[in-house]
N, CA and C atoms as an extended XYZ file, in Angstrom:
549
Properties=species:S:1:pos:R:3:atomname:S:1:resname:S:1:resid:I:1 pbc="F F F"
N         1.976       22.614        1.730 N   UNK     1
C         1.241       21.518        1.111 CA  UNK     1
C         0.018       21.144        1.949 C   UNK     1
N         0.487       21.412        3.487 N   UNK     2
C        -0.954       20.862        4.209 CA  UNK     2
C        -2.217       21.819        4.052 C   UNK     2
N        -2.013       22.944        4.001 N   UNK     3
C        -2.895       23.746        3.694 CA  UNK     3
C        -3.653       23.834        2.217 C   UNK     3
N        -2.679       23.453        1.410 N   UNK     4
C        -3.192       23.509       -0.355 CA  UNK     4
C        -3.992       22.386       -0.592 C   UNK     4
N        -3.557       20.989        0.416 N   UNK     5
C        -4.497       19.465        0.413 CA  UNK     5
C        -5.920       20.160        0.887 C   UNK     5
N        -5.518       20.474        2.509 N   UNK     6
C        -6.901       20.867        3.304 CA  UNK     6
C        -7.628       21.980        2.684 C   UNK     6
N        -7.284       22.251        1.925 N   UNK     7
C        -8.356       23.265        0.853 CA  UNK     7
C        -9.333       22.638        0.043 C   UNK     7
N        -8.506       21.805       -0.428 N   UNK     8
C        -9.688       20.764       -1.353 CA  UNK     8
C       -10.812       19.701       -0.540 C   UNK     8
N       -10.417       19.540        0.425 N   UNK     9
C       -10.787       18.876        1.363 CA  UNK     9
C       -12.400       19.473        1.865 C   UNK     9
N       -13.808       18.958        1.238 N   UNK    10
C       -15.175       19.804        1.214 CA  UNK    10
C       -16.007       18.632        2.024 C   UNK    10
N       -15.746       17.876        3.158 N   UNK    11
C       -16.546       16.687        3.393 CA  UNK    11
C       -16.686       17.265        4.664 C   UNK    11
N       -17.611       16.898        5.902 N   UNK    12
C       -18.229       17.193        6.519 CA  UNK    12
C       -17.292       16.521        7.803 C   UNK    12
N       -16.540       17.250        8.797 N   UNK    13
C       -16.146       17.267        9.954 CA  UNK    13
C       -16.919       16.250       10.824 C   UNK    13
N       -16.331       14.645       11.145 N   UNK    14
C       -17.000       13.914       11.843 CA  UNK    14
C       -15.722       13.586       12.920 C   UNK    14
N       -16.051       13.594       14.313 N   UNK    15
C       -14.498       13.152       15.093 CA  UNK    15
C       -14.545       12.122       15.759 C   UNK    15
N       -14.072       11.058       14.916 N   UNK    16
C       -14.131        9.362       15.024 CA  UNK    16
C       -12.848        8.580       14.912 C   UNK    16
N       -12.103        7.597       14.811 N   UNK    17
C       -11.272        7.180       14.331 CA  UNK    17
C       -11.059        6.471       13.015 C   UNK    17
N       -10.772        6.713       12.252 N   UNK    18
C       -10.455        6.173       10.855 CA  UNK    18
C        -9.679        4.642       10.904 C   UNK    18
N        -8.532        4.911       11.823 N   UNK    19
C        -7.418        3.774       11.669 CA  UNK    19
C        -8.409        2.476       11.845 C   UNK    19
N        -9.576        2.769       13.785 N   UNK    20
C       -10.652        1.878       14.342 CA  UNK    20
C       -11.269        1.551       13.306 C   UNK    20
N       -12.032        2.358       12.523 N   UNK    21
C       -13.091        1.918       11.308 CA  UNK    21
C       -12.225        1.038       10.089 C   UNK    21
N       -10.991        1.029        9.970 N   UNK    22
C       -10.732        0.478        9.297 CA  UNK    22
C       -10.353       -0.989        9.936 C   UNK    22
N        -9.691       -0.916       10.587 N   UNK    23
C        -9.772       -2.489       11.272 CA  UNK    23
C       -10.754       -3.429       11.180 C   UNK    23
N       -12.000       -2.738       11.735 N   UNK    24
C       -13.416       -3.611       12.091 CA  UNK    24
C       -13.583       -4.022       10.820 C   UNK    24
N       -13.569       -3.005        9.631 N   UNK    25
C       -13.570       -3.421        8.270 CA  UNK    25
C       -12.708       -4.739        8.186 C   UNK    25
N       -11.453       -4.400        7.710 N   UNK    26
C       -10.542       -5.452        7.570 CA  UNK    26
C       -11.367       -6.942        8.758 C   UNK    26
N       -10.826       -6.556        9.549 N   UNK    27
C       -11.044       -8.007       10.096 CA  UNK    27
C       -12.735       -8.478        9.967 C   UNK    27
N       -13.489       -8.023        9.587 N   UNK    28
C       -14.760       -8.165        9.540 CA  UNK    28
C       -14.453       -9.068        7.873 C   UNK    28
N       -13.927       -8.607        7.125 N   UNK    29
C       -13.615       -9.317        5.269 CA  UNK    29
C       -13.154      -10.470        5.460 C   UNK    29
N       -11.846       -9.942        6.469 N   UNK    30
C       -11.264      -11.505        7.310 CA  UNK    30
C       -11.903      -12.508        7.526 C   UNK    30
N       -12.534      -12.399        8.499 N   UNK    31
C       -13.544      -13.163        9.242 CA  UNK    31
C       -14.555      -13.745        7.962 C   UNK    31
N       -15.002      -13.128        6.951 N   UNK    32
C       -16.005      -13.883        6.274 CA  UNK    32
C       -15.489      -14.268        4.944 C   UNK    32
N       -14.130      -14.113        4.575 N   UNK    33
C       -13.525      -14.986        3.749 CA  UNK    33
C       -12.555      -15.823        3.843 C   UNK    33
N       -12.399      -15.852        5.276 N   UNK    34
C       -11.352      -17.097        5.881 CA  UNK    34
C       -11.733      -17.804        6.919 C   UNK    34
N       -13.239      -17.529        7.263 N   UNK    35
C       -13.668      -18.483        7.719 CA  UNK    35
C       -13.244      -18.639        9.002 C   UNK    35
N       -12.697      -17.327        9.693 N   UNK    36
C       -11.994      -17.326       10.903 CA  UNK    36
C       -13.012      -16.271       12.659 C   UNK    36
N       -13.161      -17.210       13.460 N   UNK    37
C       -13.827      -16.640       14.495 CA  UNK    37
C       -13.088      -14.853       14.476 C   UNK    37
N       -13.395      -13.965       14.825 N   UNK    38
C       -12.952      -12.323       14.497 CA  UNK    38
C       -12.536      -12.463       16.152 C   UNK    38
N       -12.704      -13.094       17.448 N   UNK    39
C       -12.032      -12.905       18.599 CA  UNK    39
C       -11.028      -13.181       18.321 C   UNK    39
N       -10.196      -13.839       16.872 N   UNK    40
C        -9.066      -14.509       16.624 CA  UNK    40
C        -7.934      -13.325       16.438 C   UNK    40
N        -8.974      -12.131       15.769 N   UNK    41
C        -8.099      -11.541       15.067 CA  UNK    41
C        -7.912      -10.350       15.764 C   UNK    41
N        -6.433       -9.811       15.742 N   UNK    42
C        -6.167       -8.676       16.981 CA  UNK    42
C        -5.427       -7.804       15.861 C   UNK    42
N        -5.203       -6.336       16.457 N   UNK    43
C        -3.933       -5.971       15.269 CA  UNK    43
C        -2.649       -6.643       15.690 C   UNK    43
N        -2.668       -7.140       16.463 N   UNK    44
C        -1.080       -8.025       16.211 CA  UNK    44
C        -0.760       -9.262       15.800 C   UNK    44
N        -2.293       -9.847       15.119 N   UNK    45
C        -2.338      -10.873       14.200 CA  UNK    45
C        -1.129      -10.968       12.862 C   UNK    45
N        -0.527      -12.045       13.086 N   UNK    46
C         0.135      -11.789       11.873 CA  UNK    46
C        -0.662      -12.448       10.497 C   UNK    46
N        -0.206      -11.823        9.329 N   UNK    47
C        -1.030      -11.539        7.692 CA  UNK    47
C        -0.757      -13.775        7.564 C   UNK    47
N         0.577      -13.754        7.492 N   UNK    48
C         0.532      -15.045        7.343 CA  UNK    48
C        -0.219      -15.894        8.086 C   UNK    48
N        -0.673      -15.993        8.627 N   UNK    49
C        -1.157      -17.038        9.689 CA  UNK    49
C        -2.654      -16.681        8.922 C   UNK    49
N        -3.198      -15.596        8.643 N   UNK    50
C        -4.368      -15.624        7.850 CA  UNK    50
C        -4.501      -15.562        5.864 C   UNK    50
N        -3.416      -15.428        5.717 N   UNK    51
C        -3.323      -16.212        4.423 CA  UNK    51
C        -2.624      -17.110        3.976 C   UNK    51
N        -3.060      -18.023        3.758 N   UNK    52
C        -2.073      -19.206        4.059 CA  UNK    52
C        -1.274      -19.110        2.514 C   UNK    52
N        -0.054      -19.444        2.416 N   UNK    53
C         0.235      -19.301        0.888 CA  UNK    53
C        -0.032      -19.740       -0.274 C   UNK    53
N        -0.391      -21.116       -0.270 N   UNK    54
C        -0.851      -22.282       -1.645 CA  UNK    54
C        -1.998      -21.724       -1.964 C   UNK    54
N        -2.960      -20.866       -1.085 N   UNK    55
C        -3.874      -20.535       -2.119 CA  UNK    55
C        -4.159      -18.458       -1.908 C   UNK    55
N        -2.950      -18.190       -1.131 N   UNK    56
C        -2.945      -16.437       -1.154 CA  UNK    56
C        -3.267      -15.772       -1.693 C   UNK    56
N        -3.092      -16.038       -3.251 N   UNK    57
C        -3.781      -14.665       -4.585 CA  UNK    57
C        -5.182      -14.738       -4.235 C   UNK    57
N        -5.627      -16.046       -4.635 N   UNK    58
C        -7.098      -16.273       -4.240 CA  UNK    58
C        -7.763      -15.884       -3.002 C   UNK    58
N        -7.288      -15.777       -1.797 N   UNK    59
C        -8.344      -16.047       -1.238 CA  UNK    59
C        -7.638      -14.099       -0.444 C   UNK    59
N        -6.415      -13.435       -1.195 N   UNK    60
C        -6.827      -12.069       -1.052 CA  UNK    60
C        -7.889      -11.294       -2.344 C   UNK    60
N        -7.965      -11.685       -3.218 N   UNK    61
C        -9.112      -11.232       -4.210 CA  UNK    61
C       -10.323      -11.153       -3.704 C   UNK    61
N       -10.574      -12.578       -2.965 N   UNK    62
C       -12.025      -12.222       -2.026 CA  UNK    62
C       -12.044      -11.473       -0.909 C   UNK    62
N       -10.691      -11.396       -0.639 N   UNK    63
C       -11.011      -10.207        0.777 CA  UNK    63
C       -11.258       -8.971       -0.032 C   UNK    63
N       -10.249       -8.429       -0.720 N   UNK    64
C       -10.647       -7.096       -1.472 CA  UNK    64
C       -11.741       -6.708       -1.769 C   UNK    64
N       -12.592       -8.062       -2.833 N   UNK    65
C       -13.933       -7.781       -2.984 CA  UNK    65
C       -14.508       -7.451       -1.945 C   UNK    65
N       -14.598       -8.500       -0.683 N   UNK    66
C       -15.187       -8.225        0.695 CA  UNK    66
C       -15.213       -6.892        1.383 C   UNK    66
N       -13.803       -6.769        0.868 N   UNK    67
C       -13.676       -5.272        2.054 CA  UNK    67
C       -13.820       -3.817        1.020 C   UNK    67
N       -13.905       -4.267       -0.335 N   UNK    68
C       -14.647       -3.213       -0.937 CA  UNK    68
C       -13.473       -2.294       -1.703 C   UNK    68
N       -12.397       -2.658       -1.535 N   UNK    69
C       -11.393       -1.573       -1.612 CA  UNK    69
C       -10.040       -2.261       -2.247 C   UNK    69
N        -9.186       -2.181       -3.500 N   UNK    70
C        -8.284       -2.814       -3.905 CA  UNK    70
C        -7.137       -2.610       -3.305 C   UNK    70
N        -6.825       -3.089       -1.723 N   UNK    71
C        -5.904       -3.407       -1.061 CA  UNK    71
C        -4.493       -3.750       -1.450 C   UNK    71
N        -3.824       -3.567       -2.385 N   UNK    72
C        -2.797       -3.677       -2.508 CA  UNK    72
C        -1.808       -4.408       -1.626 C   UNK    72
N        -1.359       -5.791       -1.188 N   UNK    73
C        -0.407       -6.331       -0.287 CA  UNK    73
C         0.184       -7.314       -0.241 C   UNK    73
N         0.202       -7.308       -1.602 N   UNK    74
C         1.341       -8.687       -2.046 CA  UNK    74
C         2.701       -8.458       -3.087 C   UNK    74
N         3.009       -9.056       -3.094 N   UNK    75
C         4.170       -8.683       -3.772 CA  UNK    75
C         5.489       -9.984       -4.352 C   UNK    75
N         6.615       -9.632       -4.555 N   UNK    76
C         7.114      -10.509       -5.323 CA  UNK    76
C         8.586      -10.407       -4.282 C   UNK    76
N         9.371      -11.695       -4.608 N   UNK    77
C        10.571      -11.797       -3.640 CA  UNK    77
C        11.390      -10.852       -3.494 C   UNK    77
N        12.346      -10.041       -2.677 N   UNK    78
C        12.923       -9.099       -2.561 CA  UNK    78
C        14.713       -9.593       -3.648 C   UNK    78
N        14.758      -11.354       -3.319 N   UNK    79
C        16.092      -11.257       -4.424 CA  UNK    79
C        15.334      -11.638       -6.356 C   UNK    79
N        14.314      -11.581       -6.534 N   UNK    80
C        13.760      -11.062       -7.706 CA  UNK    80
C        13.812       -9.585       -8.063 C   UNK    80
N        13.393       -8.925       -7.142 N   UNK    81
C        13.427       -7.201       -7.888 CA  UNK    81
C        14.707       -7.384       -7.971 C   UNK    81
N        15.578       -7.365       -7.000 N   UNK    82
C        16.957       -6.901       -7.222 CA  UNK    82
C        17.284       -7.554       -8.395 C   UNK    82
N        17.224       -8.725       -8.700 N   UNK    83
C        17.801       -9.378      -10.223 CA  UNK    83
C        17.221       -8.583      -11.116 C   UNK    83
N        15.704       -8.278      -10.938 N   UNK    84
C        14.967       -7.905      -12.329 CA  UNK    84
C        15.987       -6.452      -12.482 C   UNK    84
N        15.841       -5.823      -11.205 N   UNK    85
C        16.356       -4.319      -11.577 CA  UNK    85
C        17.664       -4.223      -12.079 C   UNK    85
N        18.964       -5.380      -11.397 N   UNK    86
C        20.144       -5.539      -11.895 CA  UNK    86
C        20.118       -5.241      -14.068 C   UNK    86
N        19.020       -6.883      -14.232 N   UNK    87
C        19.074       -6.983      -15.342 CA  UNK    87
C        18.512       -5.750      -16.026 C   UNK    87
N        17.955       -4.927      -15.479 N   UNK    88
C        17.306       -3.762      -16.328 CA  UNK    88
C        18.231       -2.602      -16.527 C   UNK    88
N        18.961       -2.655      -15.158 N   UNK    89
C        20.114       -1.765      -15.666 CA  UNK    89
C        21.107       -1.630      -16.524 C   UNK    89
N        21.548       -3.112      -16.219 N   UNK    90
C        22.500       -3.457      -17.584 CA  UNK    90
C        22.055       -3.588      -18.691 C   UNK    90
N        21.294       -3.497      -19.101 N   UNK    91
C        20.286       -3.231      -20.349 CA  UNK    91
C        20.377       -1.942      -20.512 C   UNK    91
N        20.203       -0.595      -19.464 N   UNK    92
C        20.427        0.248      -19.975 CA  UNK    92
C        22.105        0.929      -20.707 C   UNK    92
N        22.836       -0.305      -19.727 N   UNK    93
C        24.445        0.224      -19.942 CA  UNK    93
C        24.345       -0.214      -21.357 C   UNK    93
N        23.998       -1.118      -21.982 N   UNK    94
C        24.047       -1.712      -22.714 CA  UNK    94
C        23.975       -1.178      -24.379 C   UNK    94
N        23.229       -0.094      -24.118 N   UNK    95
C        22.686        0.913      -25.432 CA  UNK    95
C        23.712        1.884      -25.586 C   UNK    95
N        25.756        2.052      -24.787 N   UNK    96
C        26.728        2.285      -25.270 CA  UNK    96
C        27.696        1.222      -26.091 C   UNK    96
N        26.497       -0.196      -25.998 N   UNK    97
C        27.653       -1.607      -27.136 CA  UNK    97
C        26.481       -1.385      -27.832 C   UNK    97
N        25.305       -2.122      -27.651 N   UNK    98
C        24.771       -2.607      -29.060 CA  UNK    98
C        23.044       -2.726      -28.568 C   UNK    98
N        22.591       -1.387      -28.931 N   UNK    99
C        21.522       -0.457      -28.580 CA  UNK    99
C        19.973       -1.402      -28.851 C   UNK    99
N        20.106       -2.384      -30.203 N   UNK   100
C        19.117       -3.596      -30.225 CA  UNK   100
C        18.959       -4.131      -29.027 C   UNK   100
N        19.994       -5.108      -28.680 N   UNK   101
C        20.152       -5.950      -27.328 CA  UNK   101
C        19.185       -4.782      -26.272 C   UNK   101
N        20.252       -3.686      -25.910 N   UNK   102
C        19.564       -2.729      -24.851 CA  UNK   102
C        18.794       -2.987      -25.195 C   UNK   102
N        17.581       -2.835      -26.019 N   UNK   103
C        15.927       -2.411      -26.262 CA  UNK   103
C        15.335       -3.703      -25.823 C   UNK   103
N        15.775       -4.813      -26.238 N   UNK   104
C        15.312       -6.218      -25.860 CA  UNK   104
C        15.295       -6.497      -24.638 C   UNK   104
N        16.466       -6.003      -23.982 N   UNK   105
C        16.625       -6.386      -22.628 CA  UNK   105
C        15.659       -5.688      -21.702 C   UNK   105
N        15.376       -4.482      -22.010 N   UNK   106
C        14.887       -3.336      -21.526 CA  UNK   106
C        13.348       -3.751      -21.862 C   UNK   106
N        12.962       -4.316      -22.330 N   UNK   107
C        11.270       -5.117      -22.548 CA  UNK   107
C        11.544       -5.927      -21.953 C   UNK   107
N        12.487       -6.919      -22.275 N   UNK   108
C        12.236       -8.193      -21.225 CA  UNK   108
C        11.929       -7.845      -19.900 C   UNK   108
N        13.037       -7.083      -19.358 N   UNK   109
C        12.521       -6.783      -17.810 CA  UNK   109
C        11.469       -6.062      -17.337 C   UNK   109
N        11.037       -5.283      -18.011 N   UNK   110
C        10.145       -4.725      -17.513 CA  UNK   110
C         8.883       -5.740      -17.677 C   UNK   110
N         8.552       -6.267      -18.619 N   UNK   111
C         7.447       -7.416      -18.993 CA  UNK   111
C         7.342       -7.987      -17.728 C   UNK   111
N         9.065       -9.064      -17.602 N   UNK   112
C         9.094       -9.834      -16.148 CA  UNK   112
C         8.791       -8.932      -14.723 C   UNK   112
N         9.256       -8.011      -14.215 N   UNK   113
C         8.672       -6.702      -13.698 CA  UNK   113
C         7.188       -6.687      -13.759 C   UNK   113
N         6.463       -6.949      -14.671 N   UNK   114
C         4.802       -6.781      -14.712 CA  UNK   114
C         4.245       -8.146      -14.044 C   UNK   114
N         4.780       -9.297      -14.756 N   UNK   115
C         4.378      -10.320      -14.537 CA  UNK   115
C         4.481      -10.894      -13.073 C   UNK   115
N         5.762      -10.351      -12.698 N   UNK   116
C         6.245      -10.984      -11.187 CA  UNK   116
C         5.138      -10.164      -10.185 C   UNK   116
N         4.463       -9.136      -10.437 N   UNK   117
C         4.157       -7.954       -9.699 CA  UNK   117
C         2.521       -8.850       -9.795 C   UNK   117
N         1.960       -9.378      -10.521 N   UNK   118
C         0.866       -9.917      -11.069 CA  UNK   118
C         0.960      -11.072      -10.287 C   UNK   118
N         2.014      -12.055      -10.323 N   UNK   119
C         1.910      -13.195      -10.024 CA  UNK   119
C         2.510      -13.773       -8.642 C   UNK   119
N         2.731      -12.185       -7.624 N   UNK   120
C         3.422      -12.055       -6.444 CA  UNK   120
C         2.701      -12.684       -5.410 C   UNK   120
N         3.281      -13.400       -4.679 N   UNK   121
C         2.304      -13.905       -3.372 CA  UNK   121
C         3.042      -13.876       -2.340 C   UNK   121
N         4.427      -13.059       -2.056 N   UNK   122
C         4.523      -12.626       -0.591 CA  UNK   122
C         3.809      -11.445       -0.269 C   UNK   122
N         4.111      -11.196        1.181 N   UNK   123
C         2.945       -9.976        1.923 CA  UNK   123
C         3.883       -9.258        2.342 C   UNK   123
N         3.497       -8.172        1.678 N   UNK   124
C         4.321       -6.838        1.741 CA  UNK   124
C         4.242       -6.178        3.261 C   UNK   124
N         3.835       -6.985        4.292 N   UNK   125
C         3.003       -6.571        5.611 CA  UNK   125
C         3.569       -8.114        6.423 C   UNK   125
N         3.367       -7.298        7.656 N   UNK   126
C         3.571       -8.699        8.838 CA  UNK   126
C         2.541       -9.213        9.431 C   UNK   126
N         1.483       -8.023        9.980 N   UNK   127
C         0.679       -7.832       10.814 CA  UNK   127
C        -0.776       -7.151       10.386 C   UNK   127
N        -1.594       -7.374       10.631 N   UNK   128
C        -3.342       -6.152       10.600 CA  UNK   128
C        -3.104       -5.067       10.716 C   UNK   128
N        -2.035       -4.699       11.595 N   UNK   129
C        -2.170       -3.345       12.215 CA  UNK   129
C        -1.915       -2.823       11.066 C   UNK   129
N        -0.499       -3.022       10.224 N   UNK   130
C         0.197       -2.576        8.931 CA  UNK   130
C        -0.549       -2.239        8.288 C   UNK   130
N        -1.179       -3.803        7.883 N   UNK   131
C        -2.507       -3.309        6.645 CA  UNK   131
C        -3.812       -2.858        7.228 C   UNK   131
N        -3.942       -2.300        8.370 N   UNK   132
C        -4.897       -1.425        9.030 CA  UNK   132
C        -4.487        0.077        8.350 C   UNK   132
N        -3.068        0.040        8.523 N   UNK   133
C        -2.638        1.605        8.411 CA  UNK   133
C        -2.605        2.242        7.122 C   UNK   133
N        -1.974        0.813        6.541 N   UNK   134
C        -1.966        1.506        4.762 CA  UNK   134
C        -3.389        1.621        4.111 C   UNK   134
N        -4.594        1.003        4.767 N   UNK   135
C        -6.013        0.984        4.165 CA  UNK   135
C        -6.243        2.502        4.677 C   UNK   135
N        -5.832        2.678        6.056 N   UNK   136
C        -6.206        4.615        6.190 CA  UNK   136
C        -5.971        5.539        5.166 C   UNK   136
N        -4.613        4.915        5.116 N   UNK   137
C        -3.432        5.888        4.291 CA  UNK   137
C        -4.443        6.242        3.009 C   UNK   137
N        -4.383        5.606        2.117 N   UNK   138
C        -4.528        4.856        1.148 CA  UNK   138
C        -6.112        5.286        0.703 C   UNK   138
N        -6.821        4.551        1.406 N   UNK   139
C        -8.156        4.381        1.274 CA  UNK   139
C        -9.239        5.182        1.952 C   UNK   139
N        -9.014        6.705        2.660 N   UNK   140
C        -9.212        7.433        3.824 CA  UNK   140
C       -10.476        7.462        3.641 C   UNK   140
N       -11.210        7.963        2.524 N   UNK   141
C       -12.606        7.920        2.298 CA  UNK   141
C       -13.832        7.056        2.363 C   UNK   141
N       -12.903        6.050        1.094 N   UNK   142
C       -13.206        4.799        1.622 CA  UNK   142
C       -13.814        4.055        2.677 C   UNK   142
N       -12.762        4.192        3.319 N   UNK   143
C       -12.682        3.007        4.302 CA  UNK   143
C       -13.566        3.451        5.643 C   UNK   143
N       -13.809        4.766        5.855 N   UNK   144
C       -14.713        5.424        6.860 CA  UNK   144
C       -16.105        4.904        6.456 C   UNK   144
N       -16.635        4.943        7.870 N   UNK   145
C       -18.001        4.253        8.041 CA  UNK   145
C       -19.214        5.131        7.439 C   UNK   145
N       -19.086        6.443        7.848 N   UNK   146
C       -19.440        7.584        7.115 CA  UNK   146
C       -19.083        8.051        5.663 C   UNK   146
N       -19.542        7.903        4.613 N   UNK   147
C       -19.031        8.288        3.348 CA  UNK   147
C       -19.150       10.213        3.552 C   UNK   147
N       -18.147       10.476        2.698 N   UNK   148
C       -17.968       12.290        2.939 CA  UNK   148
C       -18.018       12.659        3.823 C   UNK   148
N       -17.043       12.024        4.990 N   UNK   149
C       -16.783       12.805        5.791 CA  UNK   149
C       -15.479       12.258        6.298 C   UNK   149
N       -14.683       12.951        7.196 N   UNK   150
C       -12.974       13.237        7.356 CA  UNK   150
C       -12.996       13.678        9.409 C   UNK   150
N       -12.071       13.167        9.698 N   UNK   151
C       -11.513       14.288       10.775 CA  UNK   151
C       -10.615       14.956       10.738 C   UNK   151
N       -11.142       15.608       11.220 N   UNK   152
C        -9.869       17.003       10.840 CA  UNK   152
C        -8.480       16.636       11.421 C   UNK   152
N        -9.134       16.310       12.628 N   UNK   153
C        -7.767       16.062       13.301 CA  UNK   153
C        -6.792       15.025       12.707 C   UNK   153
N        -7.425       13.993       11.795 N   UNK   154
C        -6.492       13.107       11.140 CA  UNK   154
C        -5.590       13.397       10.369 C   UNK   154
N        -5.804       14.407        9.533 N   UNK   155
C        -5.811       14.798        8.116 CA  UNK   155
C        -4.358       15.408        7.874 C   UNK   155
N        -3.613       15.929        9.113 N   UNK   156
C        -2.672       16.150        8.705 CA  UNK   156
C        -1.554       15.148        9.403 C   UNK   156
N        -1.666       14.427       10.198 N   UNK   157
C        -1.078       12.972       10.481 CA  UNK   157
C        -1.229       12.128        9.038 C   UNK   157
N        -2.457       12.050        8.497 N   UNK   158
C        -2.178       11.149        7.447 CA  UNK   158
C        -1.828       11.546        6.030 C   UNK   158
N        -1.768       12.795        5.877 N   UNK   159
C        -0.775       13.384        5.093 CA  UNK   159
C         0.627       13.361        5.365 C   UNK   159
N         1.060       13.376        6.654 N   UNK   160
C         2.269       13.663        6.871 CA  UNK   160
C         2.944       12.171        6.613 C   UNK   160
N         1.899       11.549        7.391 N   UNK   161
C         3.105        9.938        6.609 CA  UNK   161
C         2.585        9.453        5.274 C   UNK   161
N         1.939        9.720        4.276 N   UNK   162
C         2.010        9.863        3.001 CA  UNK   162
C         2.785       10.449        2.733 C   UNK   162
N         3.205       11.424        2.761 N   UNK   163
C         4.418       12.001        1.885 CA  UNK   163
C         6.282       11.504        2.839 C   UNK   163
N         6.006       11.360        3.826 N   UNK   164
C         6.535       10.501        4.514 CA  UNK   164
C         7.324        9.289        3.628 C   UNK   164
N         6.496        8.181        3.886 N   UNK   165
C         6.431        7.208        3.009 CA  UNK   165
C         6.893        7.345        1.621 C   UNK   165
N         5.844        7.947        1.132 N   UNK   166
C         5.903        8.092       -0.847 CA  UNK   166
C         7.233        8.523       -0.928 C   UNK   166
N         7.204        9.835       -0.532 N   UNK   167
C         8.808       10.234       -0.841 CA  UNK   167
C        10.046        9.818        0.037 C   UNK   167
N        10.064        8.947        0.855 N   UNK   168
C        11.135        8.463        1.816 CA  UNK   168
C        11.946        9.604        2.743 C   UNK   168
N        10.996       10.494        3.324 N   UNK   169
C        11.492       11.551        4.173 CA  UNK   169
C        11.145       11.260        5.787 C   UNK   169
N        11.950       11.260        6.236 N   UNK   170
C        11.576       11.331        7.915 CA  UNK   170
C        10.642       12.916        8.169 C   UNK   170
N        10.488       12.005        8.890 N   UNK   171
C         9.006       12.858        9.499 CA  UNK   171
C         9.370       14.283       10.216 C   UNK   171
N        10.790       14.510       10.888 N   UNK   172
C        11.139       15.103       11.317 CA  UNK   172
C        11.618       16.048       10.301 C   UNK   172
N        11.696       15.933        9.705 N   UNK   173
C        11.758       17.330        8.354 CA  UNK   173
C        10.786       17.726        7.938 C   UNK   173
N         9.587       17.396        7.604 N   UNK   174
C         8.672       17.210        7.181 CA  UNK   174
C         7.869       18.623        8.418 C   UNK   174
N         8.082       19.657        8.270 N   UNK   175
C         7.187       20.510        8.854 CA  UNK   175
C         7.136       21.929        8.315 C   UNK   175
N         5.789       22.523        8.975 N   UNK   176
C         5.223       23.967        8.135 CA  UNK   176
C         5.791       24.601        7.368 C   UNK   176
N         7.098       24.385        7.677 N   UNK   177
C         8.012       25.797        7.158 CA  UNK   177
C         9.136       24.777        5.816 C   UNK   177
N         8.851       23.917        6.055 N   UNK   178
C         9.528       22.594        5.078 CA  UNK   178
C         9.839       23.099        3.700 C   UNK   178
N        10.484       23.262        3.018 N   UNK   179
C        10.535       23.490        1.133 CA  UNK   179
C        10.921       22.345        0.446 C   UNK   179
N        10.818       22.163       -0.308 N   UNK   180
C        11.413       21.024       -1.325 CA  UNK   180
C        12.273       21.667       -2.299 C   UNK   180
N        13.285       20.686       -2.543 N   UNK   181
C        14.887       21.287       -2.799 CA  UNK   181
C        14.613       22.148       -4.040 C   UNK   181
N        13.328       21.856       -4.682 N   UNK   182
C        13.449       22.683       -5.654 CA  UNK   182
C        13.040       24.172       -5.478 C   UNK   182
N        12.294       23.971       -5.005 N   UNK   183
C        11.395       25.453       -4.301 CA  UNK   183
C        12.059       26.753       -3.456 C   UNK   183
């Protein structure tokens, strides 16, 4: 896979740090939509202490705008999914009694599922550093100071914890000779 990514991969070899460029970013959006001195902000800043909650949706919309990039880092209570997902399941058991209900139930949750996901204001993150890392991850092009261009040397570190991550594999499996169960 690392080789079939780094194939497509046509941007111009620059050897800088990505994770660095993304920080200065971040805390630079920080700094001018929260109104906060930037000596304040370290990567071991924690997210709460810079978004305060009563007004969180809001005042991450202006960081996003700020920082250019739809940051993804909020989210909804951890004993909500579990209810929503409970109720979605039994909705699916549900279509061996009385297959209407299933279908109803099976919209309801997912609707609530949309809405909670929309109207989420915990932080899926503790710290800058976090959402330093997932803006690399995530946003690699992006978020570099240089547009079209990559380090090489990154490229397969930040592939490796993308698929890492996405697919919930330790890293320690995750090498050259690696197959996937289907393969």
């Amino acid at each position: 896979m690392f080789d079939v990514i780094e194939s497509y991969i046509k941007y111009t070899d620059q050897d800088d740090c990505t994770k660095q460029q993304a920080f200065y970013k971040i805390r630079k959006a920080i700094c001018e939509t929260q109104l906060i001195d930037k000596a304040l902000i370290s990567l071991d800043t924690k997210l709460v202490d810079l978004f305060p909650r009563h007004n969180r949706r809001k005042q991450v919309k202006k960081f996003q705008t700020q920082l250019g990039v739809n940051l993804e880092f909020l989210t909804y209570p951890d004993w909500l999914s579990l209810t929503l997902i409970i109720g979605l399941l039994s909705s699916f058991i549900l279509f061996f009694v009385a297959w209407k209900i299933a279908v109803s139930g099976i919209v309801f949750f997912i609707l609530a599922l949309k809405v909670a996901d929309i109207l989420g204001k915990d932080l899926k993150f503790d710290t800058v550093n976090q959402l330093t890392e997932k803006a690399a991850a995530e946003h690699y092009i992006t978020i570099r100071r240089s547009k079209h261009t990559v380090n090489s040397k990154e490229i397969k570190s930040t592939i490796l914890d993308a698929f890492s991550e996405g697919l919930a594999i330790d890293k320690e499996h995750l090498t050259r000779d690696a197959k996937f169960s289907w393969a």
